[in-house]
PDB file as gemmi writes it, atoms N, CA and C in Angstrom:
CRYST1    1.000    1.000    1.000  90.00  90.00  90.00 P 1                      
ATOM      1  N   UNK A   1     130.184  81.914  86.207  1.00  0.00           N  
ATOM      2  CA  UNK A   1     129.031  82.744  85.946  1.00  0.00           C  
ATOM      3  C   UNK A   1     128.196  82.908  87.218  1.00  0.00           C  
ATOM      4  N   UNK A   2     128.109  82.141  87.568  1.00  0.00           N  
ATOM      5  CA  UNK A   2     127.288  82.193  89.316  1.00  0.00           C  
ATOM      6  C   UNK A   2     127.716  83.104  89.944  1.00  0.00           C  
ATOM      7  N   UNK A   3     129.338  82.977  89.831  1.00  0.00           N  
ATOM      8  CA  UNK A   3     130.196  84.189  91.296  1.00  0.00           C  
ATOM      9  C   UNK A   3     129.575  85.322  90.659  1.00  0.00           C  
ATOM     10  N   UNK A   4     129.535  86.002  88.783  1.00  0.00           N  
ATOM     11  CA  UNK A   4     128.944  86.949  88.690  1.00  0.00           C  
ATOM     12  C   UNK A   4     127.787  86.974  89.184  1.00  0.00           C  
ATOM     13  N   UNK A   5     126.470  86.153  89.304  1.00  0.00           N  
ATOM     14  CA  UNK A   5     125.243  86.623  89.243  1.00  0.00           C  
ATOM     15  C   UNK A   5     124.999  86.468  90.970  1.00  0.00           C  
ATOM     16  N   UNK A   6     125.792  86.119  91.814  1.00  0.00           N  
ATOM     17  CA  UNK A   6     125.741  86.292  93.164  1.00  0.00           C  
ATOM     18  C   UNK A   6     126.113  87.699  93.483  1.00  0.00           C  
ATOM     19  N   UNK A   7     127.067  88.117  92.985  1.00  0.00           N  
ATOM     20  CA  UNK A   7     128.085  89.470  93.533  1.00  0.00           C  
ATOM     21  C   UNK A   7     127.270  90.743  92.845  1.00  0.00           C  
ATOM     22  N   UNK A   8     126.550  90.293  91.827  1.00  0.00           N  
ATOM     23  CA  UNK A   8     126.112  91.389  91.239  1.00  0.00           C  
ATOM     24  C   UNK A   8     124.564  91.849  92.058  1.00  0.00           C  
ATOM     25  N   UNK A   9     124.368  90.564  92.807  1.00  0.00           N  
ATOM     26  CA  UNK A   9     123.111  90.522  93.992  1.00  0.00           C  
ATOM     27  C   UNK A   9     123.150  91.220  94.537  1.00  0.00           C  
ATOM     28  N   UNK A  10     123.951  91.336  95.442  1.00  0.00           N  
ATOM     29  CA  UNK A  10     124.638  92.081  96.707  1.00  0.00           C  
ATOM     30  C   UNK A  10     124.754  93.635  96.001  1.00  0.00           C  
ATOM     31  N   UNK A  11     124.681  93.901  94.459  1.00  0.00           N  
ATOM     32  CA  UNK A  11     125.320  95.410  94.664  1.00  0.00           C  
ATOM     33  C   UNK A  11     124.497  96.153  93.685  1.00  0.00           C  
ATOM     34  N   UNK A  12     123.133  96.452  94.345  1.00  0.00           N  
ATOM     35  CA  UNK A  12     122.149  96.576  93.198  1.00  0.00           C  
ATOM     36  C   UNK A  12     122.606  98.465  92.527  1.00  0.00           C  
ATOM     37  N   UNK A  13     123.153  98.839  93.320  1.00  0.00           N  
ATOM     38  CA  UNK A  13     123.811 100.031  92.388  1.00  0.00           C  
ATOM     39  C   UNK A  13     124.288 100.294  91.343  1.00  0.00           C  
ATOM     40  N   UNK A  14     125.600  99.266  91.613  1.00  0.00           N  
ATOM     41  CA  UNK A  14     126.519  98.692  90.578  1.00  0.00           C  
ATOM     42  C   UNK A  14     125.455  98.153  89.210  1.00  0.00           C  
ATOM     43  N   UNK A  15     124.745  96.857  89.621  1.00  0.00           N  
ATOM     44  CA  UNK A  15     123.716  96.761  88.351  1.00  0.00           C  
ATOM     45  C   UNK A  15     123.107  97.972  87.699  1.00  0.00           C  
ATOM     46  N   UNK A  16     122.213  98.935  88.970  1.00  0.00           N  
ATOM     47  CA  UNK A  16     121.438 100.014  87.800  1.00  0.00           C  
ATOM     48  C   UNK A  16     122.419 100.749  87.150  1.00  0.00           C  
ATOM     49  N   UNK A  17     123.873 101.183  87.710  1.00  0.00           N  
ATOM     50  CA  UNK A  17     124.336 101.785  87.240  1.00  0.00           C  
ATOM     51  C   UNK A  17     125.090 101.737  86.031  1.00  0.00           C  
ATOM     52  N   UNK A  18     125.295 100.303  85.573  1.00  0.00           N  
ATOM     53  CA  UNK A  18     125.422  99.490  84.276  1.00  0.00           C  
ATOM     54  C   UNK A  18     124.304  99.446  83.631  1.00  0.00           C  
ATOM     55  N   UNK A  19     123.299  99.348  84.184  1.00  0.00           N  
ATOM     56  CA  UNK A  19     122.213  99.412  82.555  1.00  0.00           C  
ATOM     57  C   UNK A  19     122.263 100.894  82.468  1.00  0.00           C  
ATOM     58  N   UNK A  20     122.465 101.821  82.854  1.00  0.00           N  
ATOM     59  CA  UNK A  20     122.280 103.140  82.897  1.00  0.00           C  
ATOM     60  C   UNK A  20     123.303 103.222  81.649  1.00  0.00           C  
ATOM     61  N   UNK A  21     124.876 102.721  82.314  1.00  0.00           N  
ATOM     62  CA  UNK A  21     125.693 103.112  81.636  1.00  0.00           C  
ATOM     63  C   UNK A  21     125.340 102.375  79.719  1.00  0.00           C  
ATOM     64  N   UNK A  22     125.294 101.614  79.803  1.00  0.00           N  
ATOM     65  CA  UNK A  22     125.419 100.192  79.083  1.00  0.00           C  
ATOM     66  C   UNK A  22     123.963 100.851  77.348  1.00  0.00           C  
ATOM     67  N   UNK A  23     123.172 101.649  78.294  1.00  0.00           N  
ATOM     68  CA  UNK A  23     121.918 102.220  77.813  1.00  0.00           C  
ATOM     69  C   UNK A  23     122.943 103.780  77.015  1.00  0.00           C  
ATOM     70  N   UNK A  24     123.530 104.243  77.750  1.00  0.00           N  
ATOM     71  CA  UNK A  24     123.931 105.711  77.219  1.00  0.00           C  
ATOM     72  C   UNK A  24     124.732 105.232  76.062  1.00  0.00           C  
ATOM     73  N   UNK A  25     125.705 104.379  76.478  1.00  0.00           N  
ATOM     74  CA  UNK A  25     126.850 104.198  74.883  1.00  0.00           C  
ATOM     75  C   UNK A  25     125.920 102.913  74.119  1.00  0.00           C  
ATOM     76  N   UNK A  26     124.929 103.044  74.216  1.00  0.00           N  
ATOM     77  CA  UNK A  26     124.273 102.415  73.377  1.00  0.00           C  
ATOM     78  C   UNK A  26     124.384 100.661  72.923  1.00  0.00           C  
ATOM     79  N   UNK A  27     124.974  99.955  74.052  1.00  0.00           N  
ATOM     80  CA  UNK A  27     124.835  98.331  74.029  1.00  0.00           C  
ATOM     81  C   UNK A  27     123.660  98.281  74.041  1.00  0.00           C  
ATOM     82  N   UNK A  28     123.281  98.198  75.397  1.00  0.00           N  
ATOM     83  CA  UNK A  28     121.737  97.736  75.349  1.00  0.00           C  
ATOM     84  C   UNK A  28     120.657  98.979  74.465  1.00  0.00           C  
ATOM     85  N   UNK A  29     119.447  98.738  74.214  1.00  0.00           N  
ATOM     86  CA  UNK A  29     118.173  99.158  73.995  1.00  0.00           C  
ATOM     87  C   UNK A  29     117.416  99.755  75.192  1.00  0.00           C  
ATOM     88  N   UNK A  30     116.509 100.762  74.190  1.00  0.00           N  
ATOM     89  CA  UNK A  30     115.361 101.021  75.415  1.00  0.00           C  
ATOM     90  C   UNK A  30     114.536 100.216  75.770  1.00  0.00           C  
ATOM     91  N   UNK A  31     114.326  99.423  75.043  1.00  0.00           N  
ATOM     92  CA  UNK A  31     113.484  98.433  75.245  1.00  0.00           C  
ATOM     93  C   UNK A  31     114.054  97.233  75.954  1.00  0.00           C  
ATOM     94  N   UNK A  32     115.307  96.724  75.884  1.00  0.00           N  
ATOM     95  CA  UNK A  32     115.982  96.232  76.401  1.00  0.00           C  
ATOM     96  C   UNK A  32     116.013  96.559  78.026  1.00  0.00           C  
ATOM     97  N   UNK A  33     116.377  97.577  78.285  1.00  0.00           N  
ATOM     98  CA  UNK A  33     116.722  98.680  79.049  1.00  0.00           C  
ATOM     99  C   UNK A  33     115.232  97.967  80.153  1.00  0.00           C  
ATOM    100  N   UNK A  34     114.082  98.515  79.741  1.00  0.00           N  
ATOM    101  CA  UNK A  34     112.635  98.416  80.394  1.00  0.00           C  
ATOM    102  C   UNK A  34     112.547  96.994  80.409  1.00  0.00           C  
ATOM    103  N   UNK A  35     113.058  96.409  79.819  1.00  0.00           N  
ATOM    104  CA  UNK A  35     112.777  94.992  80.169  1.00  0.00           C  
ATOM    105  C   UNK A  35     112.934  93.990  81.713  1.00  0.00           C  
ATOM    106  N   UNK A  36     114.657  95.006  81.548  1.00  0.00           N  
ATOM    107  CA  UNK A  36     114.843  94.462  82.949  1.00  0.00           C  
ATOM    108  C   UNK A  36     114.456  95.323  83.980  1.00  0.00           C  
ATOM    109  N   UNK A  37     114.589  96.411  83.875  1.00  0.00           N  
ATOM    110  CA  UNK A  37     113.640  97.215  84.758  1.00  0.00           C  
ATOM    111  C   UNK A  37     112.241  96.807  85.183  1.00  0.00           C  
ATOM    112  N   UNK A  38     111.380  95.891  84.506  1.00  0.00           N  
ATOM    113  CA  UNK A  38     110.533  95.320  84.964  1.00  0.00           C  
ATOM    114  C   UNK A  38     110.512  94.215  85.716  1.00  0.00           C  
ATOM    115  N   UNK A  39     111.435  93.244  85.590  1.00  0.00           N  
ATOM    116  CA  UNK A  39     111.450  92.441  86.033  1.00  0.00           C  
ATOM    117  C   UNK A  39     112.007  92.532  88.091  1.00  0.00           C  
ATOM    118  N   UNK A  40     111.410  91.301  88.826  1.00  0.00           N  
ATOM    119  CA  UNK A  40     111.348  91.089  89.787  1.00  0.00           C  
ATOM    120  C   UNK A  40     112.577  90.950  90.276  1.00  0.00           C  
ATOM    121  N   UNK A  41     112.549  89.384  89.962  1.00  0.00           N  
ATOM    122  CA  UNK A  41     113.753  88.685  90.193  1.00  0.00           C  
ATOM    123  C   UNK A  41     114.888  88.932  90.399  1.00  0.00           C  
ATOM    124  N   UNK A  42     116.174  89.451  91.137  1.00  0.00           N  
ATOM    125  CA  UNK A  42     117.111  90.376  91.108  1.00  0.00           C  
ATOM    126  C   UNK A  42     117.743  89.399  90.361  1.00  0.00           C  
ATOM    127  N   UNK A  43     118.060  88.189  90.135  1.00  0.00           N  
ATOM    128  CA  UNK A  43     118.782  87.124  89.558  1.00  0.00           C  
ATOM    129  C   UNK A  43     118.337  87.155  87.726  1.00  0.00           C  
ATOM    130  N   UNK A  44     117.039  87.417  87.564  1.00  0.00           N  
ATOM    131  CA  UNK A  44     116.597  87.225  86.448  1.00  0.00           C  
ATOM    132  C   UNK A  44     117.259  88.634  85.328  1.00  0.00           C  
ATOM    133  N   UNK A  45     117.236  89.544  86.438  1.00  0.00           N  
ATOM    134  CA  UNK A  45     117.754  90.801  85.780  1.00  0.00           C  
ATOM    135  C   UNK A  45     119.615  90.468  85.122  1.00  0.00           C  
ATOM    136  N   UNK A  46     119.931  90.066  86.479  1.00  0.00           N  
ATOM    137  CA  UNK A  46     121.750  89.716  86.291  1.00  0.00           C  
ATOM    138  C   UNK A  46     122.007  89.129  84.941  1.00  0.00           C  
ATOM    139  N   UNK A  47     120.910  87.686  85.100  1.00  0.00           N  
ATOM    140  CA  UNK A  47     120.764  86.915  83.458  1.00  0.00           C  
ATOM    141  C   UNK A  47     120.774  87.863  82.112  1.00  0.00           C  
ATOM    142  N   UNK A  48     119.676  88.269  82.664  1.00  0.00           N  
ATOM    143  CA  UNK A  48     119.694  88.687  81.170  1.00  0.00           C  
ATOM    144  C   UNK A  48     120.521  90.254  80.607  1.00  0.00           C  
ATOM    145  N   UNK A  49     120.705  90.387  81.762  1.00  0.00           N  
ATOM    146  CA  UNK A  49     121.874  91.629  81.621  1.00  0.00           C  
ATOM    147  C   UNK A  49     123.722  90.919  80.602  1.00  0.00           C  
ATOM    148  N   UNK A  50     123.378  90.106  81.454  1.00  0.00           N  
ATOM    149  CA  UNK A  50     124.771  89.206  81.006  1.00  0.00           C  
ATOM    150  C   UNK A  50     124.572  88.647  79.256  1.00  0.00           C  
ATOM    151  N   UNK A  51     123.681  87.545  79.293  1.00  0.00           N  
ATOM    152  CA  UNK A  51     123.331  87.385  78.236  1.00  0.00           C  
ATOM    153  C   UNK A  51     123.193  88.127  77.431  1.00  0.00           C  
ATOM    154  N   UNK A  52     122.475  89.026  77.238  1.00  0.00           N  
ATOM    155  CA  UNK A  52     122.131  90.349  76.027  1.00  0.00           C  
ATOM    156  C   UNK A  52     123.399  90.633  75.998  1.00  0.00           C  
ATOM    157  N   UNK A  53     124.313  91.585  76.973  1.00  0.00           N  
ATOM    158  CA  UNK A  53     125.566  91.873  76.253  1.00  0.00           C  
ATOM    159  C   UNK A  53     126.330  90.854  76.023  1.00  0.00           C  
ATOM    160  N   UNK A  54     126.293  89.664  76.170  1.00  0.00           N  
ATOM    161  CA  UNK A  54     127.575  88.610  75.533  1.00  0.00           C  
ATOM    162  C   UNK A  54     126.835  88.238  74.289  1.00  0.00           C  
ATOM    163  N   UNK A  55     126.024  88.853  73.833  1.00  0.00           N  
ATOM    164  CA  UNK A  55     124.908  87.879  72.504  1.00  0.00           C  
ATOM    165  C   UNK A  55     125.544  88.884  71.348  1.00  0.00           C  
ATOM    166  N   UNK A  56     125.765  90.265  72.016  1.00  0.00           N  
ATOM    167  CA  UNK A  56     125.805  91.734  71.038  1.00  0.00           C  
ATOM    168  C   UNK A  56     127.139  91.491  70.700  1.00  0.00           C  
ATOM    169  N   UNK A  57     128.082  90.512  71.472  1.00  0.00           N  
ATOM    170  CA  UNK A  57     129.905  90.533  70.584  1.00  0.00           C  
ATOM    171  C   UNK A  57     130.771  91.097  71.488  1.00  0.00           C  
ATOM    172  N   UNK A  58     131.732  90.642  71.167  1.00  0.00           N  
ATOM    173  CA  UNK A  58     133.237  91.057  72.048  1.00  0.00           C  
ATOM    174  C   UNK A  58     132.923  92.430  72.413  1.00  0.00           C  
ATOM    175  N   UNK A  59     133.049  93.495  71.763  1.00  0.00           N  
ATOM    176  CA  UNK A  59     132.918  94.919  71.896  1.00  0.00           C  
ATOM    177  C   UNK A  59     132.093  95.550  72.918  1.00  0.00           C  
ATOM    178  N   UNK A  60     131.176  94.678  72.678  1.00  0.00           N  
ATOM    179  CA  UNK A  60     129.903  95.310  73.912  1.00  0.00           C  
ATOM    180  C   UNK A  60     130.024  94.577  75.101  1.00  0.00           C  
ATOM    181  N   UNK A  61     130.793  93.103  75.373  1.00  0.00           N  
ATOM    182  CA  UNK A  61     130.977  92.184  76.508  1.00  0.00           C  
ATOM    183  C   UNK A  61     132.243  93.405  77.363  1.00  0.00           C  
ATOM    184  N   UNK A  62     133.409  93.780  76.225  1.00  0.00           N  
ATOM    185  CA  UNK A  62     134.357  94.451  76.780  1.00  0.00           C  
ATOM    186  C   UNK A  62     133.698  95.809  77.263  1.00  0.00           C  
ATOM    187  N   UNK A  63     132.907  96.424  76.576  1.00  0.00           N  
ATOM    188  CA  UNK A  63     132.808  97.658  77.746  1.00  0.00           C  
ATOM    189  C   UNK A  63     132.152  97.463  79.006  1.00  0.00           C  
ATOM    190  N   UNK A  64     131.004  96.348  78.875  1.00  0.00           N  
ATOM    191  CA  UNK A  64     130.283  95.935  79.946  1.00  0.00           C  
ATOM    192  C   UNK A  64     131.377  95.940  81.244  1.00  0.00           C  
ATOM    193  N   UNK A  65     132.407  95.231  80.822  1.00  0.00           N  
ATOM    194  CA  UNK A  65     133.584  94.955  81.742  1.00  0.00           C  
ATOM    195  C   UNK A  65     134.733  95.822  81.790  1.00  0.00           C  
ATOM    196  N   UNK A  66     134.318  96.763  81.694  1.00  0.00           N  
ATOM    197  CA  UNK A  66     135.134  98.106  81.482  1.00  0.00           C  
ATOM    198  C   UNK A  66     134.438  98.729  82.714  1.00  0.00           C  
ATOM    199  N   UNK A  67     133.355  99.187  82.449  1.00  0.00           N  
ATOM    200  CA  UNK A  67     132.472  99.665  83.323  1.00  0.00           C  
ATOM    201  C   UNK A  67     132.449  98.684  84.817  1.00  0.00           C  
ATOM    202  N   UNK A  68     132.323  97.572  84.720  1.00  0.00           N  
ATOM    203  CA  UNK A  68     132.220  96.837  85.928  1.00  0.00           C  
ATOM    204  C   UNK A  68     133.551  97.192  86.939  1.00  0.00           C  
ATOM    205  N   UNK A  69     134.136  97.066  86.290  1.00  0.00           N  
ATOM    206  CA  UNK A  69     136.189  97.405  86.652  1.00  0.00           C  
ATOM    207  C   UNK A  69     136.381  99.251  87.135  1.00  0.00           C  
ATOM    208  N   UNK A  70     135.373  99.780  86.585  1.00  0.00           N  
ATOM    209  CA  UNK A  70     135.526 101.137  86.597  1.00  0.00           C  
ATOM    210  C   UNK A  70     134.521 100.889  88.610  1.00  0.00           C  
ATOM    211  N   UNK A  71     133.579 100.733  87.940  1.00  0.00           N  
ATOM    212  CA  UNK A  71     132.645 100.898  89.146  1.00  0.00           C  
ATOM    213  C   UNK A  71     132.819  99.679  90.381  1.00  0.00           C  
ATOM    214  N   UNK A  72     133.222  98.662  90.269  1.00  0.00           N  
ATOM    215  CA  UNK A  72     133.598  97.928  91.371  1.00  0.00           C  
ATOM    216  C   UNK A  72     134.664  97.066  91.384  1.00  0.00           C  
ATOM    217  N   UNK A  73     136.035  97.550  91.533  1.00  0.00           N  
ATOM    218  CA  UNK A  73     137.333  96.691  91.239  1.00  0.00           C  
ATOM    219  C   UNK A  73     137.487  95.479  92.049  1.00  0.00           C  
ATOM    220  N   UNK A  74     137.061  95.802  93.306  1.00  0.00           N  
ATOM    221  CA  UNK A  74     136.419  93.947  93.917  1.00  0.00           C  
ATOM    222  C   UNK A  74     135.789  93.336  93.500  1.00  0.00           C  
ATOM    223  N   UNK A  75     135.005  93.953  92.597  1.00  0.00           N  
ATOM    224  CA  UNK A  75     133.851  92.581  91.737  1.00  0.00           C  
ATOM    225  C   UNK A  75     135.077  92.091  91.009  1.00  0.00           C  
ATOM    226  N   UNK A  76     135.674  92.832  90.122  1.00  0.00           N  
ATOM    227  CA  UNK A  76     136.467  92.798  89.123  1.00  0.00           C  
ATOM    228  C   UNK A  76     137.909  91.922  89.509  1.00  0.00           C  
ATOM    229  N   UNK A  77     138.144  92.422  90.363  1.00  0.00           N  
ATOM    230  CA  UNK A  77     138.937  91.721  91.021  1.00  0.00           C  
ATOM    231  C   UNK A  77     138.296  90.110  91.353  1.00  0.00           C  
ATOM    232  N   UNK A  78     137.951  89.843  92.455  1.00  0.00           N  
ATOM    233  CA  UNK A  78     137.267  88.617  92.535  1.00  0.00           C  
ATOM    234  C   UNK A  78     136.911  87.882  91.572  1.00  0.00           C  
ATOM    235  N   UNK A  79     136.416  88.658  90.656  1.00  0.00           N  
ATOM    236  CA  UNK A  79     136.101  87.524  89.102  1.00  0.00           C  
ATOM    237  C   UNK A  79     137.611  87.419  88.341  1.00  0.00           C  
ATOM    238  N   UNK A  80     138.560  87.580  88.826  1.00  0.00           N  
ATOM    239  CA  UNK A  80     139.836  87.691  87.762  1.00  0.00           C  
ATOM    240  C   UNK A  80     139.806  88.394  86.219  1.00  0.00           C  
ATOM    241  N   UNK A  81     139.185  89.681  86.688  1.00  0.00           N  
ATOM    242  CA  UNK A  81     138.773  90.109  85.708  1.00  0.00           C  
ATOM    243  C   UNK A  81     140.175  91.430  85.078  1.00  0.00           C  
ATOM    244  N   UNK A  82     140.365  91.879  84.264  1.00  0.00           N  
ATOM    245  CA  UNK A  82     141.470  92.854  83.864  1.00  0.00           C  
ATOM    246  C   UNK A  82     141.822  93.181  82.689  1.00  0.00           C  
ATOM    247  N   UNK A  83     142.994  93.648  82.028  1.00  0.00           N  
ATOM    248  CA  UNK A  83     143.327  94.154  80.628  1.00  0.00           C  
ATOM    249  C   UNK A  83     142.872  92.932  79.641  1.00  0.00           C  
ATOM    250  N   UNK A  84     143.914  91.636  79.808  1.00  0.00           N  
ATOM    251  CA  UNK A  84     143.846  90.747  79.098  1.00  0.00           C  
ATOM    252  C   UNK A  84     142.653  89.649  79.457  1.00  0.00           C  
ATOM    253  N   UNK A  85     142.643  89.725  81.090  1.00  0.00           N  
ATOM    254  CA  UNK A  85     141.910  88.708  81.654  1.00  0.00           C  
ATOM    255  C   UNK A  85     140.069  88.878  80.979  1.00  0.00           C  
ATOM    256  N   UNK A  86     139.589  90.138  80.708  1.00  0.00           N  
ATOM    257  CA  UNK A  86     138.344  90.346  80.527  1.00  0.00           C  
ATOM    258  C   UNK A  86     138.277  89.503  78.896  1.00  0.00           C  
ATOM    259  N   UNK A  87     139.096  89.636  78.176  1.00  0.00           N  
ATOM    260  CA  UNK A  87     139.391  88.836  77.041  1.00  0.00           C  
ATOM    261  C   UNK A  87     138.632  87.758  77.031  1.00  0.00           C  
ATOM    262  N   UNK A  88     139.480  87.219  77.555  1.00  0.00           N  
ATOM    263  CA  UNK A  88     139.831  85.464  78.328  1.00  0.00           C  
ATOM    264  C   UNK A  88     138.563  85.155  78.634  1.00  0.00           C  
ATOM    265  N   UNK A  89     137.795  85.702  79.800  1.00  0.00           N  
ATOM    266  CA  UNK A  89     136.413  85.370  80.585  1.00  0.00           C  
ATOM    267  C   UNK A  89     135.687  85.593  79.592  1.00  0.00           C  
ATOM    268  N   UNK A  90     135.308  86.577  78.616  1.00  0.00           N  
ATOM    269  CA  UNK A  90     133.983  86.275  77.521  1.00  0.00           C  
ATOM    270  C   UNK A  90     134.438  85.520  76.602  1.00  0.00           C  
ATOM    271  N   UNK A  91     135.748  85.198  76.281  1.00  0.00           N  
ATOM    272  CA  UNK A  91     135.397  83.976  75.341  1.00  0.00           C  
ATOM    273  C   UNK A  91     135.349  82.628  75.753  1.00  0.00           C  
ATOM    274  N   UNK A  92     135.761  82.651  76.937  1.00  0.00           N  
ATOM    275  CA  UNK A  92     135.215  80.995  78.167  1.00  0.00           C  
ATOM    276  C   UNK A  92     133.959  81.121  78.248  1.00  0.00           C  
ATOM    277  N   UNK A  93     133.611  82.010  78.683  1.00  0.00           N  
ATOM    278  CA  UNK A  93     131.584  82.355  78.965  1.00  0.00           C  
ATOM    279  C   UNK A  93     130.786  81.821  77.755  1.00  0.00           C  
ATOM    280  N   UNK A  94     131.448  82.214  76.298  1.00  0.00           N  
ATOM    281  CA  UNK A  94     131.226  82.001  74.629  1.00  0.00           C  
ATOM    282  C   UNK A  94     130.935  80.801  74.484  1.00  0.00           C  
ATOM    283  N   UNK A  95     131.897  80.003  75.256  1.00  0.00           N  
ATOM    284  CA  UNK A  95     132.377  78.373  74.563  1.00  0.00           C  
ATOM    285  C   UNK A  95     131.220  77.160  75.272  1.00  0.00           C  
ATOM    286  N   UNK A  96     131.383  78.459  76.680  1.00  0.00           N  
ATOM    287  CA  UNK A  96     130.893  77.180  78.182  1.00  0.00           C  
ATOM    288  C   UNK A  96     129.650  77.521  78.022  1.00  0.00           C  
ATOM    289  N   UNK A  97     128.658  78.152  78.317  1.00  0.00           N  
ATOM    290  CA  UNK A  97     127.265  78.391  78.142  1.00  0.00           C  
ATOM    291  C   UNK A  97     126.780  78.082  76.924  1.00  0.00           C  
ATOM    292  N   UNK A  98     126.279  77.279  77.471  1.00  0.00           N  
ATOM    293  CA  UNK A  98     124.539  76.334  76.681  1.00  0.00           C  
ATOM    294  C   UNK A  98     123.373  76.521  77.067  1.00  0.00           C  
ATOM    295  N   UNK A  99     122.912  76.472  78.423  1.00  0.00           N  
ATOM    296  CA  UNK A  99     121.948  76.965  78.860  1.00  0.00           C  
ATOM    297  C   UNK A  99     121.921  77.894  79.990  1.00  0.00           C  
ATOM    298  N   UNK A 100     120.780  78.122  80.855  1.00  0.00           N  
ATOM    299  CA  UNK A 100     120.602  78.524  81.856  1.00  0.00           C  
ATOM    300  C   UNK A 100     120.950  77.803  83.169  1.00  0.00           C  
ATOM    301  N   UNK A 101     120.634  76.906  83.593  1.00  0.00           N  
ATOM    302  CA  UNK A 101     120.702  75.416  84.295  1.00  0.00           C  
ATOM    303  C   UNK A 101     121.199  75.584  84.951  1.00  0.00           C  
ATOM    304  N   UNK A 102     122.863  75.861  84.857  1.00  0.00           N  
ATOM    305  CA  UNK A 102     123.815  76.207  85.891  1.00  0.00           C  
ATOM    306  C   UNK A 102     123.925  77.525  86.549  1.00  0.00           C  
ATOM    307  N   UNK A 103     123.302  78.583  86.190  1.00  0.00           N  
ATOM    308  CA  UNK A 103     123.266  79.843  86.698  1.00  0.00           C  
ATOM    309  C   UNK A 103     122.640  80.127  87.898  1.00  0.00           C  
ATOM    310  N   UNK A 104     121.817  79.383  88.017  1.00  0.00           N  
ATOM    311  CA  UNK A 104     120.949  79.536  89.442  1.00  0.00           C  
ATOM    312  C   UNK A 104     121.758  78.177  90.395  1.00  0.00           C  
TER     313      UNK A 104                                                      
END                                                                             
């Protein structure tokens, strides 16, 4: 989870351009949406970008990572991310996260 919320640092495009996307097919909220748009923290945004869509269910984790794969195949790549592999990573993310703690 770190390698995501580091890599997603570095590529603040890639982020707006996922809540953008993430906002049109309707995962996230508008309110959702403005939430992180307010916020400072470029790290705090990654969080809760991540979180909210892994909270909403497989469906919405997989397009998240549809889109990520679409828009940056080195992220995607680097995270071992892919057909089956995106599977795999949200339901490890599911099992392994308890808190915040380790993310920063």
């Amino acid at each position: 989870m770190m390698k995501t919320i580091q890599l997603f640092l570095k590529e603040k495009p890639v982020l707006q351009s996922l809540l953008d996307k993430l906002l049109e097919i309707q995962v996230i909220t508008d309110p959702e949406w403005e939430s992180v748009d307010e916020m400072q923290n470029k790290r705090d945004k990654v969080r809760f970008v991540i979180d909210t869509v892994r909270k909403k269910g497989e469906a919405a984790s997989s397009e998240m990572i549809e889109f990520l794969c679409e828009a940056d195949p080195f992220l995607c790549e680097h995270l071992g991310l892919g057909d089956t592999a995106s599977l795999r990573w949200y339901k490890y993310q599911s099992k392994t996260t308890c808190s915040h703690k380790h993310l920063i």
